[in-house]
N, C-alpha and C positions, 0 to 999 in steps of 0.2 A: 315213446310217441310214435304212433303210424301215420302217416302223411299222404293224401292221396298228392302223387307226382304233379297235377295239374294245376294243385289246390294254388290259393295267393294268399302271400303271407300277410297275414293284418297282424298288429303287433295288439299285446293283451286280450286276444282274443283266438281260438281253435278251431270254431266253427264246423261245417258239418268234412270238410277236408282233413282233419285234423283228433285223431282216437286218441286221447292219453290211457295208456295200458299202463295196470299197475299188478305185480304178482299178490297174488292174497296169502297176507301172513298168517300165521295160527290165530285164532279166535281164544280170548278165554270166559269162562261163565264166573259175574258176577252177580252179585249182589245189589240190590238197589237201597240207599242208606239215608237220601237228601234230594228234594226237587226241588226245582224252583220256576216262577212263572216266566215262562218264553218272552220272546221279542216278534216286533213284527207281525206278522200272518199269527203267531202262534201267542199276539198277548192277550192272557185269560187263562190260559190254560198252562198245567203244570208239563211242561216239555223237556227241560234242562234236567238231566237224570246225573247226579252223583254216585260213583258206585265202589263198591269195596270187595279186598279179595279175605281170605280167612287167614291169620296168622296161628300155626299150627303151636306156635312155642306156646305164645300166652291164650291162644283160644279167644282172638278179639277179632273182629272187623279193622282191617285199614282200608285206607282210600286210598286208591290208585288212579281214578280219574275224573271225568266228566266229558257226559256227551248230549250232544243237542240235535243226533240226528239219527235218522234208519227207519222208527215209525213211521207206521200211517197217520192220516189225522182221525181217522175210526180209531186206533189203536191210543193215539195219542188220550182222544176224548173219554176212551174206557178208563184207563188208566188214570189219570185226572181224578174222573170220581172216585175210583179206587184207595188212591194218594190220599186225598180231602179226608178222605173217610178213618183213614189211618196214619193219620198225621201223630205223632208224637210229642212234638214242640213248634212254636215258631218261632223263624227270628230272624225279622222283619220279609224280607222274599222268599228266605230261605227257611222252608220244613224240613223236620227231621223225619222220614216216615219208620213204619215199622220195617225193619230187613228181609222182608220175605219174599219181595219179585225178582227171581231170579233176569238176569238177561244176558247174551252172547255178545260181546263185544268185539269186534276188530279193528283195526289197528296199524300204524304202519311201521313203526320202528318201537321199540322200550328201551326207555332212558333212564340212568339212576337221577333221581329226584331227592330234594331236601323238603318239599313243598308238601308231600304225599307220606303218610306214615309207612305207609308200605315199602317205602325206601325207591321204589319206579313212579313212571308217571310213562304214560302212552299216548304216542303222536298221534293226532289227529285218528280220534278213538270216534267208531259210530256203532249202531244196536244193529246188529245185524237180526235178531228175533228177541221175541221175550220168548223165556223158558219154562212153559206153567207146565212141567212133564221136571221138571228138576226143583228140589226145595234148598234152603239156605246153609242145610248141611253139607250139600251137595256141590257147592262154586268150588272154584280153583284156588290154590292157594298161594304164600310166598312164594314156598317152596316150586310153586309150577314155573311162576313169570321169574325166580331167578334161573329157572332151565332153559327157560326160551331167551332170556337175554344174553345168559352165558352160549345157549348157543347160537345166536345172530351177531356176537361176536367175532367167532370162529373165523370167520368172510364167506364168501361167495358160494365154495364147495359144500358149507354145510348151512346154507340159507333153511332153517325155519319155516316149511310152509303151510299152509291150511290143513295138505295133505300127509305130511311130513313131521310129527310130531316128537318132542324128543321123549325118553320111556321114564314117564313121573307118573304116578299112580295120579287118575282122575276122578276114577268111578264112572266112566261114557257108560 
């Protein structure tokens, strides 16, 4: 947190006194697997992105998270139609799309997960881009987020970051 020294403290709230700084961890490219229709500002439209990384062993899709945020609402509204269009199944909020929009995801911690076949699940996961320059053979795999977890394990010295990648084959 940066604080300008003058600032006043109001509680539950940071204001323009008050920077929350957060280091940016690695990014990985998923898969897009399941949307569903937003809340809010965003109901109508498919915004809530379910995504999955590649399991190298059996050659499936797992899920590892879900994010409701990083679009535009240009980007959001493309994509929507896109979704609609490529829907696979429904069931009830939840479509199953076809797997083929890739998108970057970031991230602030990886936790093992029971919830998530991929065996992780990622805190407070948002889109940092969609990927139309990468196709679906192309995401990250277990194999990556268990290198980035085992390595933000480590602690501090070997913190994991956007820039700082550990050496798992990606295909970049």
């Amino acid at each position: 947190m940066v604080k300008d020294p003058t600032s006043v403290y109001a509680p539950g709230r940071r204001g323009l006194g008050w920077l929350k700084m957060k280091k940016a961890l690695a990014t990985i490219d998923c898969v897009v697997v399941g949307v569903e229709v937003g809340h809010g500002k965003r109901h109508g439209v498919l915004s809530d992105y379910t995504f999955a990384v590649r399991d190298t062993a059996t050659d499936r899709l797992v899920n590892i998270g879900k994010a409701y945020s990083g679009l535009t609402d240009a980007e959001i509204a493309e994509m929507t139609r896109w979704f609609e269009a490529h829907t696979i199944a429904r069931f009830g909020r939840y479509r199953q799309v076809e797997p083929t929009v890739v998108v970057e995801i970031a991230f602030d911690v990886i936790v093992r997960s029971q919830r998530h076949a991929s065996g992780f699940s990622l805190r407070f996961p948002r889109i940092v881009r969609l990927r139309p320059d990468k196709t679906a053979d192309e995401i990250d795999t277990v194999a990556t987020v268990t290198a980035l977890f085992e390595g933000l394990q480590q602690g501090a010295e070997y913190l994991v970051t956007a820039n700082a990648r550990p050496a798992v084959a990606r295909g970049d």
